[in-house]
C-alpha positions in Angstrom: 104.2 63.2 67.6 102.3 66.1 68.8 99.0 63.3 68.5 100.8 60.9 70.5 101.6 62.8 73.3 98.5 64.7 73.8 96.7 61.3 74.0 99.3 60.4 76.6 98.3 63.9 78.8 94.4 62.7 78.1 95.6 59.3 79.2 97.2 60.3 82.5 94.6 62.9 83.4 92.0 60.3 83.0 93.6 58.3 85.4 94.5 61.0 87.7 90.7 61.7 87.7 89.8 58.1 88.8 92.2 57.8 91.2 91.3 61.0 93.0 87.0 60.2 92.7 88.4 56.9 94.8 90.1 58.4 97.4 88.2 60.2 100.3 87.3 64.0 100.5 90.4 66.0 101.8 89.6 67.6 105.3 87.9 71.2 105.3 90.4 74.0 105.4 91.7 75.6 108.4 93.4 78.6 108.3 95.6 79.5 111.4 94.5 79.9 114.7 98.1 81.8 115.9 98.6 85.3 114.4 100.6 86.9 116.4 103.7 87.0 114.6 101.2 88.8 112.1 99.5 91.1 114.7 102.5 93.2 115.2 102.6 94.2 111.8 99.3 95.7 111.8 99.6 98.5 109.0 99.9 102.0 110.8 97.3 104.7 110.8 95.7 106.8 113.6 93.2 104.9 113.5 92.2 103.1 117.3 94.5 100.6 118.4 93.0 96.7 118.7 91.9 95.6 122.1 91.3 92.2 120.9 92.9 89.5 119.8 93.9 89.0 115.5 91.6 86.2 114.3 91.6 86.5 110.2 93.4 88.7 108.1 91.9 88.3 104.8 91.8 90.6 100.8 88.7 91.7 100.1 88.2 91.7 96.1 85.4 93.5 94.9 83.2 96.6 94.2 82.2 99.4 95.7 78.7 100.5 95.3 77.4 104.0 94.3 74.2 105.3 92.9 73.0 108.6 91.4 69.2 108.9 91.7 68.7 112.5 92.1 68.6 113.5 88.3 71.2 116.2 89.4 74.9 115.7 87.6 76.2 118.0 90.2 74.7 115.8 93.2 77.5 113.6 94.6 76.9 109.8 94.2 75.4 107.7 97.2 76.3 104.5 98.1 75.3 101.3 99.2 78.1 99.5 100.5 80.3 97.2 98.6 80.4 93.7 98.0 83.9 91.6 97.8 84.8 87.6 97.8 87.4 87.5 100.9 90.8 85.3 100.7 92.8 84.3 103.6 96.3 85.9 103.0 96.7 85.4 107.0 97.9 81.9 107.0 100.9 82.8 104.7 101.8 86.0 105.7 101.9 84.8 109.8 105.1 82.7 109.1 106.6 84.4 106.0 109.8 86.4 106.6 109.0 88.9 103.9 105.5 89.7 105.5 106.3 93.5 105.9 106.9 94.1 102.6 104.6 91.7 101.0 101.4 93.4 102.9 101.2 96.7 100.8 101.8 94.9 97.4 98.9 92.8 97.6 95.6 95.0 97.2 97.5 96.9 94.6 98.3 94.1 92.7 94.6 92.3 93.1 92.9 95.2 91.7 95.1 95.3 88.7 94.9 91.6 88.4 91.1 91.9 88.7 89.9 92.5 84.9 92.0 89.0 84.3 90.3 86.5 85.8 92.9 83.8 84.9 96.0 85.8 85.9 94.4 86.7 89.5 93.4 83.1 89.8 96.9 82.2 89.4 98.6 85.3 90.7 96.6 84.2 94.2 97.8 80.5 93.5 101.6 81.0 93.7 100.8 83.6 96.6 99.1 80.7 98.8 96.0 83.1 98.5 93.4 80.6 96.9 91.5 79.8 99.6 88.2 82.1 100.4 86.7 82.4 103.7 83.7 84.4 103.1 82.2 87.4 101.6 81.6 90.7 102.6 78.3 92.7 101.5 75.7 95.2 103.3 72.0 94.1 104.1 69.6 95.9 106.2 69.9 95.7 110.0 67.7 97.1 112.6 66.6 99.7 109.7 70.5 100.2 108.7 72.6 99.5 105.8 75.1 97.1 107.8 78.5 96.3 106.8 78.2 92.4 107.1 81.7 90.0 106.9 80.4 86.3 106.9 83.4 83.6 107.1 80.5 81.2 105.5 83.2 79.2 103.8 84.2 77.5 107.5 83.3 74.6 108.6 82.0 76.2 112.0 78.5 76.3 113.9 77.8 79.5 113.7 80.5 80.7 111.0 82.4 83.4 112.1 80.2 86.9 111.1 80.5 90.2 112.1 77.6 93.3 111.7 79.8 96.0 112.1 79.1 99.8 112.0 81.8 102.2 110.8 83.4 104.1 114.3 86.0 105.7 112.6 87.9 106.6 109.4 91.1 108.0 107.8 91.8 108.9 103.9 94.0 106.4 102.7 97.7 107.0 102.7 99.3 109.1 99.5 101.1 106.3 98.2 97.9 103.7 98.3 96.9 102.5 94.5 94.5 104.9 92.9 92.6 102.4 90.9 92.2 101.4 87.4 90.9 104.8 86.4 92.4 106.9 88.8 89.3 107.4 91.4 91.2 107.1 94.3 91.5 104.6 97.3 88.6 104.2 99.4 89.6 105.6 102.9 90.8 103.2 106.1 88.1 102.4 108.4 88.0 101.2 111.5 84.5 99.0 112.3 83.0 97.8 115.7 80.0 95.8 116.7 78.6 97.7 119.6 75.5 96.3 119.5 76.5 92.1 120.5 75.0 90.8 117.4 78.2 90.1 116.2 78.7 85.4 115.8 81.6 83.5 116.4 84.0 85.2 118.0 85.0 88.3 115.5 83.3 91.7 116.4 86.1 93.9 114.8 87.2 95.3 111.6 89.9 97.4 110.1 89.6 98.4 106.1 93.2 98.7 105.7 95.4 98.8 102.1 93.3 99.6 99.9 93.3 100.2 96.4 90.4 102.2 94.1 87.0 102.5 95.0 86.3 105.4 95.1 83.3 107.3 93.5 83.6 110.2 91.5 83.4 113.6 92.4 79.8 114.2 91.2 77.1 112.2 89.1 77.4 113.5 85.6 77.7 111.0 82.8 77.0 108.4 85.4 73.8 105.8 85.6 71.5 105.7 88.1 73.6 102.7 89.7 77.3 101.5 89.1 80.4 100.1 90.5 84.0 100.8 90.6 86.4 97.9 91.6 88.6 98.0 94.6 90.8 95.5 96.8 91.7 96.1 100.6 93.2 93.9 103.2 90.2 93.4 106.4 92.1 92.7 109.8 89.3 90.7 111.5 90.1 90.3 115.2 87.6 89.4 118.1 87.8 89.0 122.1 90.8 87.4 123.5 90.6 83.7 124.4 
């Protein structure tokens, strides 16, 4: 029995397969272009309220980067930024009645999802969260290490980046998620391009809800290089239309 009916999924699938290689590509994805239902419930901090309008609100899942070069285990660990795949979690929340609760549950539950590549996958899945946007990473601009977010996954010319530089900061509230090992969270940031170089249309950034990331105290028992994962919610907005 068991033979039969697995032939019959094999059967179908096959078929499924055939039928979906004839039909033509679905459109590009497009996440929402209205957030303002979402805008007001911008997370609270002190850190500077937006002048600009919400454009993407997306989790960042990733690592932050730290090094210890100095051969001193005393010497606090450097960093060089963080890389992180982004995931629009805008387009849901915008229109979902539960938003204000949902929007401190979801780094938290990313990071711990993170060392289970299958469970996030599907975690993200039944959240609406599948679909990336971009990345986030630092590379060298004008001679300093820039916090870069490139929406490369849109079908625009240019795609949405912004080179931000870090204008402000808070620690992260007592009750954010510590991490898998208990580091900490990475503290709130608030990002600005002040310099124009900024592309389509997004030029600020707010580091918001995160969970782990950060480095240890000092170096010892640690290589010259490492990471430690984290998860954060980036509110992306950019001069109103």
């Amino acid at each position: 029995m068991f033979a039969s009916a697995l032939s019959t999924v094999i059967a179908t699938v096959a078929l499924l397969t055939a039928s979906t290689c004839a039909l033509p590509h679905p459109a590009a994805y497009a996440p929402a272009s209205d957030l303002s239902k979402l805008a007001k419930l911008l997370p609270a901090s002190t850190l500077p309220a937006p002048d600009g309008k919400l454009k993407y609100v997306v989790l960042g899942i990733g690592t932050q980067n730290y090094t210890c070069t100095s051969g001193n285990p005393d010497a606090a660990p450097g960093t060089t930024g963080a890389v992180a795949t982004l995931y629009d979690i805008g387009t849901k929340l915008n229109n979902d009645n539960n938003a204000k609760w949902k929007i401190p549950t979801i780094s938290p539950l990313a990071l711990s999802l993170s060392a289970y590549p299958k469970l996030l996958e599907w975690n993200l899945g039944f959240q609406g969260y599948t679909n990336v946007l971009g990345h986030h990473f630092f590379n060298s601009v004008g001679g300093t290490n820039t916090p870069i977010f490139a929406l490369d996954q849109l079908v625009k010319s240019p795609y949405p980046m912004a080179q931000v530089l870090r204008v402000n900061d808070v620690a992260a509230p007592t009750s954010a998620c510590p991490g898998l090992e208990s580091e900490g969270a990475v503290r709130w940031l608030f990002l600005k391009d002040n310099k124009g170089i900024s592309l389509g249309g997004i030029d600020t950034v707010y580091r918001l809800e995160t969970a782990g990331g950060s480095a240890p105290a000092t170096c010892k028992g640690k290589p010259a290089s490492f990471e430690v994962k984290y998860a954060a919610q980036y509110w992306i907005y950019g001069p109103r239309d």
